[in-house]
C-alpha positions as CSV (number, residue, x, y, z in Angstrom):
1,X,25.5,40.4,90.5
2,X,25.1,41.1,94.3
3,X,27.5,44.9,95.2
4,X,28.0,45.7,98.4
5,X,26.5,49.1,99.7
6,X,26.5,51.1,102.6
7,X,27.9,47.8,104.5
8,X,24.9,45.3,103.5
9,X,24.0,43.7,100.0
10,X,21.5,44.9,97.4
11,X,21.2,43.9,94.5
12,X,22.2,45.6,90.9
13,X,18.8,46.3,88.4
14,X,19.9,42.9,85.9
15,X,19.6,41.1,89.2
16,X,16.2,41.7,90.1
17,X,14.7,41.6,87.1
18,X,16.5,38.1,86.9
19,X,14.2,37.6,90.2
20,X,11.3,38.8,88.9
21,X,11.6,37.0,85.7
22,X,11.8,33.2,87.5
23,X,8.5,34.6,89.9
24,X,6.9,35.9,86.9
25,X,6.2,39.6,88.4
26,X,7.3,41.9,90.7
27,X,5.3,42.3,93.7
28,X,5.8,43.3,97.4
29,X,6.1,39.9,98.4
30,X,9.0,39.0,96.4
31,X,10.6,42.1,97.2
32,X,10.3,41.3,100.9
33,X,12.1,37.7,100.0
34,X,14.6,39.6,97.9
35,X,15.7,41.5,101.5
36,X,15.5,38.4,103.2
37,X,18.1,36.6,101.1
38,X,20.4,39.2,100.9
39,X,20.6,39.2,105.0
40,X,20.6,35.3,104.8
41,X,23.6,35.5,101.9
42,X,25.5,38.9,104.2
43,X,24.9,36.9,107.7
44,X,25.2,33.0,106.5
45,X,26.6,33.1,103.1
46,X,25.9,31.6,99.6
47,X,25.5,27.7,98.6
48,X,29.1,26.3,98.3
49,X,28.1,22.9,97.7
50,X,24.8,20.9,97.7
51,X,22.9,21.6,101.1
52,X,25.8,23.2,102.6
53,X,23.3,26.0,103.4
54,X,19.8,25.1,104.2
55,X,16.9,27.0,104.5
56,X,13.4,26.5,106.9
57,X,10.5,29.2,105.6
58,X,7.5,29.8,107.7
59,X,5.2,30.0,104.4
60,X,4.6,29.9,100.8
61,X,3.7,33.2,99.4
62,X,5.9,34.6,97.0
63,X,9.0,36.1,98.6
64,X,10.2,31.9,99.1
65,X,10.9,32.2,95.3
66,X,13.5,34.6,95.8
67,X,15.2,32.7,98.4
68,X,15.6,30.3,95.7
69,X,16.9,32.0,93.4
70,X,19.1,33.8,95.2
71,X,20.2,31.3,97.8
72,X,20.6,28.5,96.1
73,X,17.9,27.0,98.8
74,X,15.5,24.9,97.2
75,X,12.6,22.1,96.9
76,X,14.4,20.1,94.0
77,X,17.7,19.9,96.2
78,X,16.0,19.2,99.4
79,X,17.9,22.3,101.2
80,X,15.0,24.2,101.2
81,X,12.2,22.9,104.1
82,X,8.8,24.5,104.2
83,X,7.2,24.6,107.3
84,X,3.2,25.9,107.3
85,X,3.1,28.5,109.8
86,X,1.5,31.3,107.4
87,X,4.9,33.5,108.8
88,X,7.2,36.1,106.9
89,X,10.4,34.1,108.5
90,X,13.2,31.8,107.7
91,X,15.5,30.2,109.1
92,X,19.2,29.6,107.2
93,X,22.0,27.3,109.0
94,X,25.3,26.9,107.6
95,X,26.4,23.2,108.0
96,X,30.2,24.0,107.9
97,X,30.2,25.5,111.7
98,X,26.6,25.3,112.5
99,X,25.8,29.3,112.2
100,X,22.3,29.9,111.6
101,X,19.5,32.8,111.9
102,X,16.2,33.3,112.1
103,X,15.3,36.1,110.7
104,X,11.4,37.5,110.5
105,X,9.3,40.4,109.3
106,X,8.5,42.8,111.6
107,X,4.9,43.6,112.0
108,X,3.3,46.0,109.5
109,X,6.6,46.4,108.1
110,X,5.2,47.3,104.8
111,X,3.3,50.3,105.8
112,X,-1.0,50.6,105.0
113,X,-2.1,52.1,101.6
114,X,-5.7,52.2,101.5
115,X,-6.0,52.6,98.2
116,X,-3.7,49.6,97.1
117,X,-6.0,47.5,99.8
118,X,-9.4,48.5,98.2
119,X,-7.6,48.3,94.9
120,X,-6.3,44.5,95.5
121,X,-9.8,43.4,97.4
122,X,-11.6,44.7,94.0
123,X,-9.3,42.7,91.6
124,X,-9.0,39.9,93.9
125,X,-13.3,39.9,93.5
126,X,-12.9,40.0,90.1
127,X,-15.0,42.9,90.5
128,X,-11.8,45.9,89.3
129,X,-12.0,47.5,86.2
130,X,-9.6,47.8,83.7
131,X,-8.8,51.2,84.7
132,X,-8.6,50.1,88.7
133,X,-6.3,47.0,87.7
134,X,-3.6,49.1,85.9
135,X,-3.9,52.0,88.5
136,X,-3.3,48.4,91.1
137,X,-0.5,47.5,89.5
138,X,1.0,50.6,89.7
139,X,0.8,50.8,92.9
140,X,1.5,47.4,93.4
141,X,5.1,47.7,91.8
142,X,5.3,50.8,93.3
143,X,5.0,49.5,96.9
144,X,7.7,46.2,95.7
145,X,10.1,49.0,95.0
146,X,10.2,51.2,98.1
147,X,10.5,48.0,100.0
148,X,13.6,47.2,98.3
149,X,15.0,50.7,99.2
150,X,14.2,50.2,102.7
151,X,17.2,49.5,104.5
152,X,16.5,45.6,106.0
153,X,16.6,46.3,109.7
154,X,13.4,48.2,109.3
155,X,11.5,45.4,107.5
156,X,12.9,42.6,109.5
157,X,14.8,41.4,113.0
158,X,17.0,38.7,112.8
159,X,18.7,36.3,115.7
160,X,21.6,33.7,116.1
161,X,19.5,30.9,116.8
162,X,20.6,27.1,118.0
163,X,19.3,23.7,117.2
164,X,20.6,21.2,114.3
165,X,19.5,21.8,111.1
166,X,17.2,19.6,109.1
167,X,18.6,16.4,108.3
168,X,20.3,16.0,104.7
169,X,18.1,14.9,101.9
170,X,17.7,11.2,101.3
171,X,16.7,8.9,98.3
172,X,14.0,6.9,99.3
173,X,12.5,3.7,96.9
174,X,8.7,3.5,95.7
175,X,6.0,1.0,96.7
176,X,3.6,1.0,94.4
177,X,-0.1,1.9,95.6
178,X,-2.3,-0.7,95.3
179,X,-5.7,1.1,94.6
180,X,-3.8,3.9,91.9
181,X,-0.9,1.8,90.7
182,X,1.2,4.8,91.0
183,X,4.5,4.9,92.9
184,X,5.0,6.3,96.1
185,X,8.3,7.6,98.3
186,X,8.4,4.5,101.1
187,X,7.7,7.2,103.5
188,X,4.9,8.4,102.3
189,X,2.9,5.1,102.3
190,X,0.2,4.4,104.8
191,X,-1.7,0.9,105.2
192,X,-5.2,0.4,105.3
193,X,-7.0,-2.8,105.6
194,X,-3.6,-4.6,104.7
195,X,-3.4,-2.4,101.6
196,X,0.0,-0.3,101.0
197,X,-1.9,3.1,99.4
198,X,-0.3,6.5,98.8
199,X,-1.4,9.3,101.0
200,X,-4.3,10.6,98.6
201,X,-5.6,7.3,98.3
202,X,-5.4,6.3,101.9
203,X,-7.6,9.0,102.5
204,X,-10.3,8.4,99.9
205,X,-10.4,4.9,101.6
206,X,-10.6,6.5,105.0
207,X,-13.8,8.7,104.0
208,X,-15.3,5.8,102.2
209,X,-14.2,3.0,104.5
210,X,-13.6,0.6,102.1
């Protein structure tokens, strides 16, 4: 259940772990997605209806599952674009009146630990110990926790921003590839040497130019 407190959303304990169940762990950057949806849900609103709220995000690291979940935004649906900028922002429009945000973390937002950053090197390295990889993920969940009792204008700025909103989802048919066999979204088909191939194996011909 989303309460409202202190005049902005958080999120009750069931909630998150709810979150951190469909992610698989709780870590900073989920955290930071958690406070991103509940501006997107206070400033734009919930899903009422297939795509009626549509979301843009600027990368892939973990705090997009969140918006899922939480938002209603995502792949499956096709209300949910991803756009490879390697940014902690978003984008939300409401297709009822044409509202929409931007909203995007603000620069060292999260604050430096030096431990935590020799910690996550070391286990990233593969070179922690077991001692060093609970003390990380201590401090790991630690750090996912404060964010989410930071109050959101501190970890992000958000704008009213213009421009339509990515078009609706379509259905598109499949052409078969004819070097894999496998079918392939009409869109996604590229020709090479008269042949109709899927992206992967229009490449492989590329390199091999054959």
């Amino acid at each position: 259940m989303i309460e409202q407190h202190e005049g902005a959303r958080a999120l009750d304990d069931e909630t998150v772990e709810r979150v951190v169940a469909f992610h698989g762990h709780m870590c900073p950057g989920l955290a930071m997605g958690i406070q991103a949806s509940l501006i997107a849900l206070r400033e734009i609103g919930a899903h009422a209806m297939d795509e009626e709220v549509v979301a843009a995000v600027e990368t892939d690291m973990c705090g997009v599952d969140a918006i899922q979940f939480l938002t209603g935004c995502t792949f499956g649906k096709g209300n949910l674009v991803h756009r490879d900028y390697g940014k902690n922002a978003y984008t939300f429009w409401r297709r009822s009146d044409g509202k929409a945000i931007r909203i995007s973390g603000r620069p060292a937002a999260w604050g430096r630990d030096p431990e935590h950053e020799d910690l996550f090197k070391k286990v990233r390295l593969g070179a922690a110990s077991d001692d060093e990889r609970e003390r990380f993920q201590q401090l790991h969940v630690a750090r996912a926790r404060a964010i989410l009792e930071t109050p959101p204008e501190e970890l992000f700025e958000w704008r009213e921003v213009r421009g339509a909103p990515p078009r609706r989802a379509r259905i598109h048919s499949s052409v078969v590839c004819a070097d894999c066999g496998e079918g392939t979204m009409e869109i996604r088909i590229r020709r090479f040497q008269g042949r109709e191939l899927c992206p992967e194996c229009f490449e492989e011909a590329l390199a091999s130019g054959l």
